[in-house]
N, C-alpha and C positions, 0 to 999 in steps of 0.2 A: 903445316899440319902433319904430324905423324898418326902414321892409321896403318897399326900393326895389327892382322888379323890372328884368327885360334890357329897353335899348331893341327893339323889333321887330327891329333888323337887327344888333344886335350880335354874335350868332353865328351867325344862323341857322338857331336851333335851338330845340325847344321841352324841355322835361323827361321825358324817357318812362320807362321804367320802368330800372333800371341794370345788368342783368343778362339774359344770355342763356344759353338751355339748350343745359347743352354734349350731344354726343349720346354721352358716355362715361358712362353710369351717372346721367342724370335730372339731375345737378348743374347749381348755376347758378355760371357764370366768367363772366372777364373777357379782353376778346380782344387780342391779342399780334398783332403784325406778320406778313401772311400771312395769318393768320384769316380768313373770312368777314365782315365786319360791320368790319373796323379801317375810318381813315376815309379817303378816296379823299386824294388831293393838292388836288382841288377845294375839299374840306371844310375839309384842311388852310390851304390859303388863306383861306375865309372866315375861319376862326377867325384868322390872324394879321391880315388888315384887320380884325376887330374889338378887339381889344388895339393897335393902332396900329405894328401891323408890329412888334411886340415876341415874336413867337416864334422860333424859331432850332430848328436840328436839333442836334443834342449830337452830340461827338464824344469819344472817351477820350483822352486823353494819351498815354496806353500804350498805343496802337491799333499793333501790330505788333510789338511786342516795344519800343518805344520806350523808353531810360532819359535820353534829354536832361533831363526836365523832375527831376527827383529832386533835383539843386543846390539848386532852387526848393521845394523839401515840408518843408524845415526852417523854411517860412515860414508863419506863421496865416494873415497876411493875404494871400498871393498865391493859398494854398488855398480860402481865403475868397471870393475874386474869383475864381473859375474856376467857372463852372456843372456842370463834369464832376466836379470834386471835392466832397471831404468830410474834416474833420479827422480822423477816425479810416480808415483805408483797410481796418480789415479786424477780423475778429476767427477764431481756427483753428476750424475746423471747425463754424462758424457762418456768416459770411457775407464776401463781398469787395465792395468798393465799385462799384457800377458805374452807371454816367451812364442816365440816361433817354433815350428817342428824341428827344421834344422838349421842349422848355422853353417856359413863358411867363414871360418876365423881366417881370413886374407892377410896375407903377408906382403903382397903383391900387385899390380896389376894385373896381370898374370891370371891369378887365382880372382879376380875381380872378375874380367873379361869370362872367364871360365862358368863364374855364378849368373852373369847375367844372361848367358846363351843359353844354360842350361833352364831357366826361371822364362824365358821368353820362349825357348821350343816346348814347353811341357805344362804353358798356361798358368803358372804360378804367381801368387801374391809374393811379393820382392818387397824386402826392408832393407834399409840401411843404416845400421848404426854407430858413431863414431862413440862423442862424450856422451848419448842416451841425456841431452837435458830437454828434450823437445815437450814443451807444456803442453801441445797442445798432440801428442800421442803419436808422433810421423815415428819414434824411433823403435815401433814393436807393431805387432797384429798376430793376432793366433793363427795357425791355420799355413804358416808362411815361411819360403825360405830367408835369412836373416843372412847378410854381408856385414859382417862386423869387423870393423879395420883397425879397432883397437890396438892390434899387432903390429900397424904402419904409423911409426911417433920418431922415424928419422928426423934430424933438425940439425942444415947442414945452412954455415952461412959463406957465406958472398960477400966479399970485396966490391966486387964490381958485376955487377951481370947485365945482361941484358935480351930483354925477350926475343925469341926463334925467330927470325926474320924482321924486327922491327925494333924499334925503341933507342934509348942510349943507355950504355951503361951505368950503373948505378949501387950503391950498398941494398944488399936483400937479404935474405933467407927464404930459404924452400923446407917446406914443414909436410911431415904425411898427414894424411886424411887424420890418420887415430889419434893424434899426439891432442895434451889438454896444454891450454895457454900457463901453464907451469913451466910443462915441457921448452914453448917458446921463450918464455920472460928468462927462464935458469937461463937458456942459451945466449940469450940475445943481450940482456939487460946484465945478469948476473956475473956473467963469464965473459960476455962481449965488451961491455961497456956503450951498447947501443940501446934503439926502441923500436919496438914494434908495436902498432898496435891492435890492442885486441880484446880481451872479454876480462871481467871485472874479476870473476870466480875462477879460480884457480884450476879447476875440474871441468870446466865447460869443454868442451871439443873445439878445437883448432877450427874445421871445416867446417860444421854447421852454423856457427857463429857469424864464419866471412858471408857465406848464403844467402845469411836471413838479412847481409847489410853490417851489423856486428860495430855496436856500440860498446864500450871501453869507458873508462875512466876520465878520460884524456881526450874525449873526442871535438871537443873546443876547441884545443890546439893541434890535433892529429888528424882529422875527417873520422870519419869510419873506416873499422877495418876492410871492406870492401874497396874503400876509396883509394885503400894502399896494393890495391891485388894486382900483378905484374902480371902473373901467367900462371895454367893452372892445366894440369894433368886428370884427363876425364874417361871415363866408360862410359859409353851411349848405346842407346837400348841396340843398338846393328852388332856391340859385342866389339867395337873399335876402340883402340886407346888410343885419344886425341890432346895434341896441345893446344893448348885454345889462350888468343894474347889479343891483342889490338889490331892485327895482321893475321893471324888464324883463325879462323871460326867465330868474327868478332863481334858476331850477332849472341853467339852461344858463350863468349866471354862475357858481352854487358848482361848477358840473362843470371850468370853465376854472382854478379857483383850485387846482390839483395833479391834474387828472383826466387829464395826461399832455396831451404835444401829439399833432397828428396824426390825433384820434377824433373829436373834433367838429365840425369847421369849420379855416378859415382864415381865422385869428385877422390881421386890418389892420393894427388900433389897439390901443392897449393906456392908456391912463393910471392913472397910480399915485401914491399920498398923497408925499408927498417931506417930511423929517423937519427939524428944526432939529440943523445939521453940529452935532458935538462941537467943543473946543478943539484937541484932539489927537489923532489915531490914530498909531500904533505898532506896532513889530515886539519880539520875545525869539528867538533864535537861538540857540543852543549845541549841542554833541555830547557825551556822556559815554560814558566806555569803561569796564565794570568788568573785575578784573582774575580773578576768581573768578567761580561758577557762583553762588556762596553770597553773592557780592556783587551779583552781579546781581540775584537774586531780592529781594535789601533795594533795590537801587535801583527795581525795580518795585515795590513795596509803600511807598517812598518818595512814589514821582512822585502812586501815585493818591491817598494820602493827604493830599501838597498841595494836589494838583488839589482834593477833594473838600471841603480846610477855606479855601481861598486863591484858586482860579481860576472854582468854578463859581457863575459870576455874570457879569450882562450887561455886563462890563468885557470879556472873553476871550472870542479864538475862534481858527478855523486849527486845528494839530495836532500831536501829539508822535506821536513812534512809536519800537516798539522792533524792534529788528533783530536779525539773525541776526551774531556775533561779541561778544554782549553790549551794546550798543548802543542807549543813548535818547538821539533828535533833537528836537530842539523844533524848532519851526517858528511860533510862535506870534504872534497878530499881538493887540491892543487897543486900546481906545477911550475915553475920557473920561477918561484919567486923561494927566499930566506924565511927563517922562520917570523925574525923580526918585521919584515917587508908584509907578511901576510897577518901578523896582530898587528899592524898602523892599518893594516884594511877593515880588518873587523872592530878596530877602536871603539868610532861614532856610534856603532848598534850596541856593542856592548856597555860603553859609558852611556845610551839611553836608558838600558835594562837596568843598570843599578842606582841611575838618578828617581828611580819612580819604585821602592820598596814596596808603598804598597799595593802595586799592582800588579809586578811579577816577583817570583822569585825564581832563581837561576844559579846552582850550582856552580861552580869554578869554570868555566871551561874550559877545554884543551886545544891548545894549537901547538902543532908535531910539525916538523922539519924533518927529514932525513937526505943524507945523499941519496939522488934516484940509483946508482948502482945496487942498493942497499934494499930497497924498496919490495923486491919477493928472494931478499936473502933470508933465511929460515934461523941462520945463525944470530942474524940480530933483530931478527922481530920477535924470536920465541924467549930472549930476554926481559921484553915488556909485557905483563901481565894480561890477560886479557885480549890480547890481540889476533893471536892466531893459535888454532888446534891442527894437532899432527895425526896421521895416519896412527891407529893406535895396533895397530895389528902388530903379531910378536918380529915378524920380518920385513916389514916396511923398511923403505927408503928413506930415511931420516929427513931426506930435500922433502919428504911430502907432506904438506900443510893445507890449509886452507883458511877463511877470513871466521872468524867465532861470529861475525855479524850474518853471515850466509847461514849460518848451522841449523835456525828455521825450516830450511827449502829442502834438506837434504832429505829424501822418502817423504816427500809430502805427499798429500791427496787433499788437491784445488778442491778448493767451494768456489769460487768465483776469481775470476781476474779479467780486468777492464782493464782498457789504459787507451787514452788520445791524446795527441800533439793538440799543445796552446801555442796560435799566434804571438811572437811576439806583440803584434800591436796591443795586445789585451794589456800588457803595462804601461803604457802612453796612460798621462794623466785623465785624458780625458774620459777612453775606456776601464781605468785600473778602479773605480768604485763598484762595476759591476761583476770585477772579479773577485773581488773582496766580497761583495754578496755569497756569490755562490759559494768561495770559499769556504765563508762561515756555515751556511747551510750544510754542505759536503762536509765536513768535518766534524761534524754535531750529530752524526750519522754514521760516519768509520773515517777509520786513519788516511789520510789523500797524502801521497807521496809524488813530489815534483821532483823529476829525475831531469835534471837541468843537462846533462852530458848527455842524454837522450834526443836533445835538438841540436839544430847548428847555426842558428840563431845566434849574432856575437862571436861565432866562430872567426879562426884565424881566415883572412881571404883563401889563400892555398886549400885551405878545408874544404871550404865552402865549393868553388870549384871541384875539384877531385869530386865528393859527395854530389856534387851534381850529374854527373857522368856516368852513375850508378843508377841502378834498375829499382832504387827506392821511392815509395812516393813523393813526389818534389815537396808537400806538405813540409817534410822533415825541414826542408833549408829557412821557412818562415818559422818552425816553433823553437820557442827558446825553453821546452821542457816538455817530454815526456809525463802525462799525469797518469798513475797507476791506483784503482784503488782495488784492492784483492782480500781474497779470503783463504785460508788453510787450515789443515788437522796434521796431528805428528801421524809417521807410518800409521797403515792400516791395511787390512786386504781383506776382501768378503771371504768368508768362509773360514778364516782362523777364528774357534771361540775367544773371546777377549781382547782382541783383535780388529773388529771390523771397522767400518769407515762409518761415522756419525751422517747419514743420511739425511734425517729430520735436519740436525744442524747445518749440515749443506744447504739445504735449500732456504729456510734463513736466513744465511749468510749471503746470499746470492743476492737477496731479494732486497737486502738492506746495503749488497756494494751498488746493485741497479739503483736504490733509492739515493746513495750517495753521488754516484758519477750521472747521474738529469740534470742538474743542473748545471755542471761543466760544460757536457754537451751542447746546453742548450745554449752557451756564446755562442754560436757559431763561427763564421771562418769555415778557411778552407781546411779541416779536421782528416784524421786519418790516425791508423793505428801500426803500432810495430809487429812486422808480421811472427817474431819469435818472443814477444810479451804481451798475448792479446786476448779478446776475449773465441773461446771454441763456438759458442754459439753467435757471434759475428755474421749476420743475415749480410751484408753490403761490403763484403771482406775484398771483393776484388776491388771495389777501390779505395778503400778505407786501407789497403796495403800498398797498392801501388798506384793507384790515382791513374792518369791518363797512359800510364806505361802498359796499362794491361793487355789490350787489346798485341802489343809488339811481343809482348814474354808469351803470348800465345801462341802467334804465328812463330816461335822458334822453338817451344814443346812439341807445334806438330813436324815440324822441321827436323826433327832427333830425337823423337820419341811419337812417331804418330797412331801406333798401337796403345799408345798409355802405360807403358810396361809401368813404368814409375809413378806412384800414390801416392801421396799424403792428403789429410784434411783442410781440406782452402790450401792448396798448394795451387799451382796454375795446372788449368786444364781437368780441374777433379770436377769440376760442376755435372762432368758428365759420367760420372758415375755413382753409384751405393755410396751410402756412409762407410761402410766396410770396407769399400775397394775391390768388392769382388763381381761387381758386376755392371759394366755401360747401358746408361740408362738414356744415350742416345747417341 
């Protein structure tokens, strides 16, 4: 364990207790601007001479009804680079994006350590944000100081390393908190000729990704990126930067490997095993239309039948879904196999599809090969039409892309988002008619997307292991897919005229993905949800995320954070405070 404390004069502060009694009702809060106790301009200064003049006041974009900046929200990476934002701006009657008072743009542990002593002596609401994709709002709160580590996206690889006092050596990479899984894949995949894995969106944050557990593409054949985490550099509410591995702190390591970000610390460093690349990764694309009620229902009892005897297995991942008009999309993406090797796989469903004209119809579709070195090179994806959109800014990085299939998410404002792990056994012949029911049901109602690289189910055995060993609900090792069914609007923010977020249509939308996801639900099995793809209103969240693990991630939030300095919503340990965060409610 390394456990470097504050130089004397780094903030000027020493650790007191982090809470003060508010005088409504004996409660202990947190003090908001105006308060008694927030911190003078004085204080305010010391703390930015101790970060090295890296703190800043936040402002909102939208500060007056403003809509100039909205051109701009179609962009990850511009939202990305803006301290006030965050990729999702909102979700209905849940929460709306809003900037922190001030920021520490952290460079460092250093300057981390520095935010967190000064945020725990002075009673403050404390955010952390890396990539800002957190749907469910952990990456902003008004009123708050803001650690933003955006600045920390070093990405240095390893031959051989091996964690502080344990483990054997091994190929890795150690990645900062702020870097987005661009930053990783350029290094790793592109320039390396290796794999690491990690988050599907190009723009996603390194760190919070691994946290939440952090599902990837690849996660059939790879585990989670959690599953791959060697060792990892932390700030804990005492203002200590600690290494935490198998042999250090290894209570407070398995809580980092899916214990959600934002409840333990503020995560620096991160390094992760990095794999030997495949020959080839790949895409499967197509749509099918049935033409009948009664056709459809054979194409649903189709798809999960091949899935069950042909896809699940650590070759496949990504998703098919079926939709409302009768409607199944693949989306599907693969690995280790040629391009020829993966059309003999999908043959039999597609020579089904065109032996029956008049029941479906079904455009060409596409099955893509590439060298995986190739795979987030920018050079030869931005050749193929359609595939990927670049950072359009006049000074961008020319490496910066993203998927044109993602460009939906980018400033959205949720209506709804549900999502729960299916049993494999739900496809055993015996039970696969009753998934077929509800399928049809559920998709006659809104679009239900099976994110199959979301379970480990079929996974490689090594997967399977590793991913066990992680702080995720064990649910995940039994589903063989992720089911999401969700609702969205483009940017919006209350208070721009022309501008604002379709409220009525939220709640709508909500009420028709709840009418769609009942009857998934209702197979039961041991069910549960992904704690960074889930629903915010989640009444039964602590084990619907982590299942039987909860009770242990708890006993190690009080164990390094027993003040609660650290907040999120359904993070561990928040049961006991406000929706807000700013006040223990026992």
């Amino acid at each position: 364990m390394l456990r470097r404390t504050l130089l004397k004069g780094a903030a000027g502060v020493s650790l007191l207790p982090a809470l003060v009694d508010s005088a409504r009702g004996g409660h202990m809060r947190r003090v908001r601007p105006g308060d008694r106790g927030w911190p003078s301009p004085a204080e305010w200064s010391r703390l930015k001479q101790a970060v090295g003049g890296r703190l800043t006041a936040v402002e909102s974009p939208f500060a007056g009804g403003n809509a100039d900046v909205f051109p701009s929200l179609h962009n990850p990476f511009f939202v990305g680079d803006n301290v006030a934002l965050t990729e999702t701006l909102g979700w209905t009657d849940a929460w709306t994006s809003q900037p922190s008072r001030y920021a520490v743009l952290a460079k460092n542990s250093k300057d981390v350590a520095a935010a967190v002593a000064f945020a725990h002596k002075h009673s403050l609401r404390l955010v952390v944000k890396g990539g800002g994709h957190s749907y469910l709002g952990g990456s902003n709160a008004p009123d708050s100081l803001l650690i933003w580590t955006r600045g920390m996206r070093e990405v240095t690889l390893h031959d051989s390393f091996t964690p502080r006092g344990c483990g054997t050596p091994e190929p890795a990479v150690s990645i900062g908190s702020g870097a987005m899984w661009l930053d990783a894949y350029e290094a790793v995949t592109t320039n390396g000729g290796r794999y690491v894995q990690g988050g599907g969106c190009t723009t996603v944050g390194v760190a919070g990704l691994v946290l939440g557990g952090g599902f990837g593409s690849f996660s059939k054949r790879f585990g989670t990126a959690a599953a791959s985490l060697l060792e990892a550099e932390i700030v804990t509410a005492d203002g200590v930067v600690r290494i935490v591995n198998a042999s250090s702190n290894p209570d407070l390591f398995w809580a980092l490997k899916g214990g959600g970000g934002g409840s333990f610390g503020v995560v620096t460093r991160l390094t992760l095993r990095t794999h030997e690349l495949p020959n080839f990764f790949g895409a499967v694309n197509a749509t099918i239309t049935a033409s009948s009620d009664a056709a459809y229902r054979e194409l649903v009892e189709r798809m999960l039948s091949f899935y069950a005897e042909s896809l699940l297995n650590e070759h496949w991942g990504e998703q098919f879904a079926f939709q409302p008009g009768r409607q199944l999309v693949l989306s599907m993406v693969f690995q280790g196999l040629a391009q020829a090797q993966a059309q003999s796989v999908w043959k039999p469903f597609f020579d089904w599809i065109a032996a029956h004209p008049a029941d479906y119809t079904m455009p060409a579709p596409i099955v893509l090969a590439l060298p995986a070195r190739d795979f987030w090179n920018p050079a030869v994806l931005g050749a193929v039409p359609g595939i990927i959109r670049f950072d359009d800014r006049p000074d961008a990085p020319k490496r910066n892309f993203y998927w044109a299939g993602d460009a939906g998410q980018v400033s959205q404002v949720l209506h709804s988002y549900q999502s729960t792990w299916l049993s494999q056994r739900l496809l055993r012949p015996a039970r696969r008619p009753a998934l077929v029911d509800a399928l049809v049901r559920a998709s006659n109602v809104w679009r239900v997307g099976f994110h199959v690289n979301k379970g480990i189910a079929g996974a490689r055995p090594q997967a399977v292991a590793r991913t066990a060993a992680t702080a995720m609900n064990p649910a995940v090792l039994d589903a063989f897919a992720l089911v999401i069914v969700a609702a969205n609007e483009p940017p919006a923010y209350p208070g721009v005229p022309g501008h604002e977020p379709n409220v009525a249509q939220g709640r709508r939308d909500a009420r028709l993905v709840t009418e769609a996801m009942a009857p998934l639900k209702a197979l039961g099995g041991q069910q549960g949800s992904y704690v960074s793809e889930t629903d915010y209103f989640e009444s039964n969240w602590q084990t619907a995320f982590w299942g039987h693990h909860y009770p242990r991630l708890k006993r190690t939030k009080h164990r390094y954070d027993p003040d609660g300095l650290f907040f999120v919503h359904h993070g561990v340990g928040s049961e006991g405070w406000s929706t807000d965060g700013f006040t223990r409610t026992n």
